[in-house]
N, C-alpha and C positions, 0 to 999 in steps of 0.2 A: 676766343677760339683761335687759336693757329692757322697763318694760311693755308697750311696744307690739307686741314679738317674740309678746307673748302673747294677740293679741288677732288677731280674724280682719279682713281689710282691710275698709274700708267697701264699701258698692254705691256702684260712681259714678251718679251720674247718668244719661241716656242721652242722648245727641245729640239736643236734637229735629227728625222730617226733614221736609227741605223740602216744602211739599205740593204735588203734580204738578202742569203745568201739563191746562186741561182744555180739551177741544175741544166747538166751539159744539152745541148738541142735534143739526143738522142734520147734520154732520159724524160726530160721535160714534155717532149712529146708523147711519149709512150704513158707517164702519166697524166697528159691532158684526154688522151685516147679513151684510155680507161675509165676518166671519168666524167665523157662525152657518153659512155657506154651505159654507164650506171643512170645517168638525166635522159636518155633516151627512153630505158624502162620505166624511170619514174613517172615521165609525161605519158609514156601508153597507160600506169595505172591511175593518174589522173583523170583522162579521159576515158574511161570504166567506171570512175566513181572511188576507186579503192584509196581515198586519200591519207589513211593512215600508216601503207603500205608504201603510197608514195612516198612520206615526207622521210620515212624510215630510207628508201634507196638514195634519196636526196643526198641527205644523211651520207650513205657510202660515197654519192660522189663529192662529197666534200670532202671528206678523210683523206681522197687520193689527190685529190686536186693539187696543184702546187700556192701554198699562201699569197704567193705576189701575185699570181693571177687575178685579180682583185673583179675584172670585170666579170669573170667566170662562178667568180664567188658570189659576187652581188647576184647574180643571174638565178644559183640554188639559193642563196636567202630569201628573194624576192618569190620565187616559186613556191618554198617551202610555204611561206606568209601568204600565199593562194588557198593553199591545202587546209590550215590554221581557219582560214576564214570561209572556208567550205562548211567546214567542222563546227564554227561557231566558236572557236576558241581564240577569243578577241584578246587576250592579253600574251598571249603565245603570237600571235599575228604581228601583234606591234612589236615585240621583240627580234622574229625575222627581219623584218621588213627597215626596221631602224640598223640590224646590221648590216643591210643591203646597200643602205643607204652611204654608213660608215664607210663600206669599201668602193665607193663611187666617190664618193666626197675625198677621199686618199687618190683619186683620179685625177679630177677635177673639182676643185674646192671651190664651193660659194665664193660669190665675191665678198672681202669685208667690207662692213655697214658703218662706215661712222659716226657718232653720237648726233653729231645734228643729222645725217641722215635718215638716221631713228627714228627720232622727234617729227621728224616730217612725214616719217614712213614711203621714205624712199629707197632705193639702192644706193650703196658709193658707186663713183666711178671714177674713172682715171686709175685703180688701183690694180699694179700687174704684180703678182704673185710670184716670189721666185724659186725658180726650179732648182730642188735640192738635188741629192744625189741619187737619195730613195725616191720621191718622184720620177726622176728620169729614167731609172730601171721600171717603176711601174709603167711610166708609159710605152717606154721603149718593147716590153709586154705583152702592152697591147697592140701596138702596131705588128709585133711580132707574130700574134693570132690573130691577124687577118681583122680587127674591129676599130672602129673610130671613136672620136667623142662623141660625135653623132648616136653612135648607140648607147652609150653611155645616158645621154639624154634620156634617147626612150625606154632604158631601164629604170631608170629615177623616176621618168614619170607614173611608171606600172608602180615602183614601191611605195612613193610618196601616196597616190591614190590608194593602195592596199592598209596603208597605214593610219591612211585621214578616216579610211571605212571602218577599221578596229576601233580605232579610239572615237569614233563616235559612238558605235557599239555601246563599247563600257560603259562612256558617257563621266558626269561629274564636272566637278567646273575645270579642272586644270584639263582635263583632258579632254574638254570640248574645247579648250583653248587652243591646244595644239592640233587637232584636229582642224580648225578652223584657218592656223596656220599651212598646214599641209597643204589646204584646198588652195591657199591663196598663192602660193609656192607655185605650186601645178598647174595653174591657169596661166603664168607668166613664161615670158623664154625665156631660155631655149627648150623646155619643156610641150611633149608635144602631144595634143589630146586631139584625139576624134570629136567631131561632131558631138556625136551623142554621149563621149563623157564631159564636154565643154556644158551642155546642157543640167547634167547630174552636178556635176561642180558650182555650176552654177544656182542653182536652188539649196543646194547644200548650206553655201554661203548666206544666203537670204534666209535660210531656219537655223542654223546654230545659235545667228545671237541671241533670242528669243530665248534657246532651250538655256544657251549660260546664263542668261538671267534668271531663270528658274533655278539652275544648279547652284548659281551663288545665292539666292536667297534662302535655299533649301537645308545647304551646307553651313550657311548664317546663323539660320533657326536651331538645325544641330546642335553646333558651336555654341550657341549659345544657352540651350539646355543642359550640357555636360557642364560647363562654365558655375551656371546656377545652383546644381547639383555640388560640387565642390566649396562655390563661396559658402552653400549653406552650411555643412559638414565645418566649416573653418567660423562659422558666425556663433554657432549656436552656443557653443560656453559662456557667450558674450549677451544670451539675451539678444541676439540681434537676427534678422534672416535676409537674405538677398530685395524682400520685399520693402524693406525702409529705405531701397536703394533705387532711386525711379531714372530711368534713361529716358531721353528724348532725343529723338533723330531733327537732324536739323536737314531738310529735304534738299535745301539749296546746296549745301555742302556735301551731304551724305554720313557726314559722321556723327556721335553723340555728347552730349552732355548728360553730366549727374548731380541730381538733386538729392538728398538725404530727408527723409522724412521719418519721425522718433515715432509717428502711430500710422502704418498701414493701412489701407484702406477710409482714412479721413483726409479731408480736403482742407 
């Protein structure tokens, strides 16, 4: 093997992105008005119950809103993923709320995790993030509408929680994974939870693992029915069927071995 087979690929670089064109104070204003006007209405039919109506004026205030405005935007994504999860529309929910989350993270981005920080399941640290050109206009943005990263924060932690609650919903093993993720996200700083979502987060955490290990052995069992169904379809010209094919889980490891047996059902 080559040493390089042995070695984990580098981080490329990242694209740096072009930074947004922006519109004059006068303009910009006049469309952030507009579509402070439009989220006003939406919030009154949210609190009526009319969530379908809401997420549709939401809707309009995004179309007007300006794209850089990033925190403005996370704010109706994050909302919209309110409405979603009113409704019971758990796969719409986590779509909101993961763009919410996109135009927060183009704010202030995670810190990066180093490999052995991983491993540890720890954070990195020491690592200062540097500010492009398109960053600086975002933020400069924000500072521009009167908001901090401080709110930022407690936007993130409204979508992150919106999002850990969908994708529990759905459920299944990847997505109680990431669900399981989100909670563990949320609970940490600079994210900022009440009392009594600290509590919900916290039991959260304490039943997922439980249900993913139902969902991976569920998903397993699946997996391995459709599996069966196929090797038979591919045996059978052969005289042969999945059955002369004996697996044994090895408990300590978790994986399997295979045995060949020319008469099924004898020992």
């Amino acid at each position: 093997m080559a040493p390089s087979d042995t070695l984990e690929p580098s981080n490329k670089v990242p694209t740096p992105i072009a930074p947004p064109e922006i519109f004059p104070p006068n303009e910009e204003a006049r469309l952030l008005e507009e579509s402070n006007t439009e989220k006003a209405s939406a919030n009154k039919a949210f609190l009526t119950g009319e969530y379908s109506g809401a997420i549709q004026t939401y809707e309009k205030a995004l179309a007007v809103c300006p794209t850089y405005l990033e925190y403005d935007i996370a704010v109706l994504r994050s909302n919209i993923a309110a409405c979603h999860i009113k409704l019971a529309e758990w796969k719409q929910a986590v779509e909101s709320a993961t763009k919410a989350l996109d135009s927060l993270d183009r704010l202030d981005p995670p810190p990066a995790v180093a490999k052995d920080d991983r491993e540890q399941g720890t954070s990195g640290s020491g690592t200062i993030n540097e500010i492009d050109d398109a960053s600086e206009i975002l933020l400069d943005a924000l500072t521009r509408t009167s908001h901090t990263l401080n709110d930022v924060h407690k936007i993130r932690t409204k979508a992150l929680l919106r999002r850990a609650k969908a994708r529990h919903e759905l459920g299944g093993w990847a997505l109680l994974q990431g669900a399981l993720e989100d909670y563990q996200a949320v609970s940490k700083p600079p994210n900022q939870l009440s009392s009594l979502d600290m509590k919900a987060v916290i039991a959260a955490m304490k039943k997922i693992p439980q249900e993913l290990e139902e969902a991976k052995n569920t998903e397993m069992a699946d997996m391995m029915g459709k599996l069966k169904q196929l090797g038979n379809g591919i045996l059978k010209p052969f005289g042969l069927s999945t059955e002369n094919f004996q697996f044994t889980k090895d408990e300590g490891s978790g994986g399997y071995s295979m045995n060949f047996n020319q008469s099924p059902g004898t020992k």
